[in-house]
C-alpha positions as CSV (number, residue, x, y, z in Angstrom):
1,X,122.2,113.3,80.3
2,X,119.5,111.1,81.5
3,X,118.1,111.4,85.1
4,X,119.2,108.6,86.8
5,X,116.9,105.3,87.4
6,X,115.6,105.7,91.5
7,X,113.6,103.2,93.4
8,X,111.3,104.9,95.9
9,X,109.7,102.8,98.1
10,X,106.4,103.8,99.9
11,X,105.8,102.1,103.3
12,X,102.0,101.9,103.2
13,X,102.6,98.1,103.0
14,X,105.0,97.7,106.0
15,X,104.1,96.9,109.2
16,X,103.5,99.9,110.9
17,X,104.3,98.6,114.3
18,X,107.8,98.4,113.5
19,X,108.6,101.1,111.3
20,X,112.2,101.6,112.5
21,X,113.0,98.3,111.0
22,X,111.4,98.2,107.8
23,X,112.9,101.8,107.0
24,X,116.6,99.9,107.8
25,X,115.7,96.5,106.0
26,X,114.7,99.2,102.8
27,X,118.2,101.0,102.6
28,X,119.8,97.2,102.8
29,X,118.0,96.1,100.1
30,X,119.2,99.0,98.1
31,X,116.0,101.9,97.6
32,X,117.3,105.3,96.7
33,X,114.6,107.5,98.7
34,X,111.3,106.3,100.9
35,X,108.2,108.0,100.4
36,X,105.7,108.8,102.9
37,X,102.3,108.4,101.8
38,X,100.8,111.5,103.9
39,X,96.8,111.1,103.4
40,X,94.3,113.2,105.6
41,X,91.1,112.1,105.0
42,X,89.6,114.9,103.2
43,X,91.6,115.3,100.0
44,X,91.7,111.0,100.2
45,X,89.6,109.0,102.0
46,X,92.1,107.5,104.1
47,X,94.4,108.8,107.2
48,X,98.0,107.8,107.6
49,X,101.5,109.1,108.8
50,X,101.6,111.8,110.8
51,X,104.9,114.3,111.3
52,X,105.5,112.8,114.8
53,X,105.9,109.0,113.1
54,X,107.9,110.0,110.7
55,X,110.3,111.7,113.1
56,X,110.8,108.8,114.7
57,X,111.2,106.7,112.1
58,X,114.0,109.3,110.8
59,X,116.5,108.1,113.0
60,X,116.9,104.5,111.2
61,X,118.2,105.6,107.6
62,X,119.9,107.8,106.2
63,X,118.1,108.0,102.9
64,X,116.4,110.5,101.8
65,X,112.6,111.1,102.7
66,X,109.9,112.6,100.6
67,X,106.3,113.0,101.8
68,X,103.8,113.1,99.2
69,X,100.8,115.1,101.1
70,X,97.9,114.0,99.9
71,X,96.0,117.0,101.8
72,X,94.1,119.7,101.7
73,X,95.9,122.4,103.5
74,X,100.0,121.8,102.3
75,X,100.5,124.8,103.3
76,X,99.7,124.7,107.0
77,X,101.1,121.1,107.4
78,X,104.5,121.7,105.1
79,X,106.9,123.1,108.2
80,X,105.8,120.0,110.5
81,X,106.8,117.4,107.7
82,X,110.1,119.1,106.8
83,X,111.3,119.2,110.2
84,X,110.2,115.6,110.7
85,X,112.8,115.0,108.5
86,X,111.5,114.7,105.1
87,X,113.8,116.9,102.5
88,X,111.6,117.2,99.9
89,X,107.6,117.9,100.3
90,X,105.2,116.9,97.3
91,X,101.7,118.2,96.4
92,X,99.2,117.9,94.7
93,X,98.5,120.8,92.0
94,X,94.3,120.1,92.7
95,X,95.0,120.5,96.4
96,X,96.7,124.0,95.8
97,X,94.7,127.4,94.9
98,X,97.6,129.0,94.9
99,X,100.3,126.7,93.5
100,X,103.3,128.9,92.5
101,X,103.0,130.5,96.3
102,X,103.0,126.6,97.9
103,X,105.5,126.0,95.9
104,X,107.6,128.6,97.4
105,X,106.9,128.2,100.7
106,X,108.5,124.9,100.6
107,X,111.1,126.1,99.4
108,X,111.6,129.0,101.4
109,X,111.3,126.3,104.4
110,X,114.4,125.0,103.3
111,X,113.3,122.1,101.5
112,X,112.9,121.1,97.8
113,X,109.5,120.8,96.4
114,X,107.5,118.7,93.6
115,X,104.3,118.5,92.5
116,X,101.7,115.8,91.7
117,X,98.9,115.2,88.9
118,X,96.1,113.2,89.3
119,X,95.4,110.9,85.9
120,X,92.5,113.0,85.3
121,X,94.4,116.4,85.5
122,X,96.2,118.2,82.5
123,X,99.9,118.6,82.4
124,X,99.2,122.0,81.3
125,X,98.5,122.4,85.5
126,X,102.4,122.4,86.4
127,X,103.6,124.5,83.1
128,X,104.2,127.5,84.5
129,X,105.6,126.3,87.6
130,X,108.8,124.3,86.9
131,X,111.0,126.5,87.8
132,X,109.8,126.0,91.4
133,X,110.0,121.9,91.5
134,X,112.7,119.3,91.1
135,X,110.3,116.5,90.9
136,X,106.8,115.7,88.8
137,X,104.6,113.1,90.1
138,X,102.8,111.3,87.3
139,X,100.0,109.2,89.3
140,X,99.3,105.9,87.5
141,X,96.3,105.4,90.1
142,X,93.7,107.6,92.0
143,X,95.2,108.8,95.0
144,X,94.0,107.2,98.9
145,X,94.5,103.6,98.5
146,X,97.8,101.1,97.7
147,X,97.3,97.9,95.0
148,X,95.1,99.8,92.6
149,X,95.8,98.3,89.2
150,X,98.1,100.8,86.9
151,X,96.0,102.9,84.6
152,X,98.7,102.6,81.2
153,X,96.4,105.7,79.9
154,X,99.1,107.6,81.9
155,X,102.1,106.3,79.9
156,X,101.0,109.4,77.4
157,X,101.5,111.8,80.1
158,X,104.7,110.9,81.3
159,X,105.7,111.2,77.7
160,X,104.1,114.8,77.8
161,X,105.8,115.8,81.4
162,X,109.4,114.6,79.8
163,X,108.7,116.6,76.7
164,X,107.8,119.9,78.0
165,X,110.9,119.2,80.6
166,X,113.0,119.2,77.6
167,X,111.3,122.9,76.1
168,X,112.1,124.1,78.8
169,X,115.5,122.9,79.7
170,X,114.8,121.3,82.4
171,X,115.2,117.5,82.2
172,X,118.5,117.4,83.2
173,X,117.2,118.6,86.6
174,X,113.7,117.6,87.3
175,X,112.8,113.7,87.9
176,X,109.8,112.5,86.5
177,X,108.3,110.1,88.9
178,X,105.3,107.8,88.9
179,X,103.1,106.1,91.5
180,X,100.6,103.7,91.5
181,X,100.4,99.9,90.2
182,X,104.2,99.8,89.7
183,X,105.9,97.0,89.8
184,X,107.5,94.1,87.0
185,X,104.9,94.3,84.6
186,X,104.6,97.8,84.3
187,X,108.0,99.6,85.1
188,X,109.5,99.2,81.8
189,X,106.7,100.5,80.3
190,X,107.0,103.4,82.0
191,X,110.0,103.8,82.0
192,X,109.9,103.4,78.4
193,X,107.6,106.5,78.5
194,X,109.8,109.1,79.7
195,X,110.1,108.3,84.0
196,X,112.8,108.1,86.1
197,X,111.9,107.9,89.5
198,X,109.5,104.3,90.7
199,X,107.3,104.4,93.9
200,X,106.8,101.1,94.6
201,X,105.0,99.6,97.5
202,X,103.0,96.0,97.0
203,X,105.4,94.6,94.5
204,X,108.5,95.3,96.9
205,X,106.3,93.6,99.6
206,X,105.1,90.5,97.9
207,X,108.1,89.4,95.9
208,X,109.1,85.9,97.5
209,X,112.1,86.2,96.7
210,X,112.6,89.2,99.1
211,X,112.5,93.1,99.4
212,X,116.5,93.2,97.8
213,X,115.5,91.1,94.8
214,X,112.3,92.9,94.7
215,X,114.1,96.1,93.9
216,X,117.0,94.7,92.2
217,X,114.3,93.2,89.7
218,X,112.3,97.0,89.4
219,X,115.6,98.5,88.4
220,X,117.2,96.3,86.0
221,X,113.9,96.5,84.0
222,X,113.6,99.9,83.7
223,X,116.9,100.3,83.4
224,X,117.2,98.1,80.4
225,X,114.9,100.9,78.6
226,X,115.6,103.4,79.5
227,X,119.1,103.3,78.1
């Protein structure tokens, strides 16, 4: 059975200065998960959320959070971001000299793991460790920045990710997930290519029409392929 179609917002757009209430006006427009954009500086240029905002931000959904840890040292920082609240923790394989063992630290902190590829990594990188991840992180841009323009190069690895899933019996329980450039002009097309999960941020942001209509609009096209 196919994974199921999720919309998962990141809130590098939102107004940070009032965080509680863009993490409630997401849930009510109908996202299945918010992901934290977690960026240090070294491993990306820029610096953003911190376990302490996130914790406080916690309080105002009850969806699910992910923080994508755009970092250097995952393992160090991977207990603070759990118990800020965030239930699953995802890395990046080139951040990670010891991947397999990251990965199991996660999990042995009681939270689920996944792991990211930059466009210019192999998928041959996460082969021998998806037994360890529920979750694959195509990125469609270069990590560090939001409104990059979506590198359709990538569509061919998401393709690849979904097939080796399937050798190894595995795509019934692992979500394919992409990030970067997503939004009505290039869901379906990845979608088409073998994702499940959307991070969206600018095109949630800037539809006129509102965050709710924004979403409903990301879902119903990938939907409508993914079929």
């Amino acid at each position: 059975m196919p994974r199921p179609i999720e919309i998962a917002p990141s809130v590098l757009p939102a107004d940070f200065a009032k965080l509680s209430e863009e993490v409630a006006a997401l849930e009510a427009a109908g996202v299945d998960r918010i992901q934290w954009d977690v960026m240090d500086g070294q491993f990306v240029p820029n610096l953003t959320f911190g376990p302490d905002v996130i914790a406080a931000a916690r309080r105002y959904t009850s969806l699910p959070f992910e923080a994508h840890l755009m970092v250097l040292t995952p393992d160090v920082m991977a207990a603070e971001y759990i118990n800020a609240g965030c239930q699953r923790l995802i890395v990046h394989a080139e951040a990670c000299t010891h991947l397999h063992r990251t990965l199991g630290h996660i999990a042995s902190l009681g939270a689920t793991a996944g792991v990211a590829l930059n466009p210019a990594t192999p998928v041959s990188a996460v082969a021998h460790v998806l037994d360890l991840v529920d979750l694959v992180l195509v990125m469609t841009v270069n990590p560090g920045f939001g409104g990059q323009r979506y590198i359709a190069t990538m569509e061919a690895k998401m393709a690849e990710v979904a097939a080796l899933l399937r050798s190894v019996g595995r795509a019934d329980e692992v979500d394919v997930e992409v990030d970067g450039g997503i939004g009505p002009d290039t869901i379906a097309a990845a979608a088409a290519a073998g994702a499940n999960v959307f991070v969206a941020g600018s095109a949630l942001y800037r539809d006129a029409l509102g965050l709710e209509h924004a979403v409903d609009d990301l879902r119903a096209r990938a939907t409508a392929v993914s079929k």
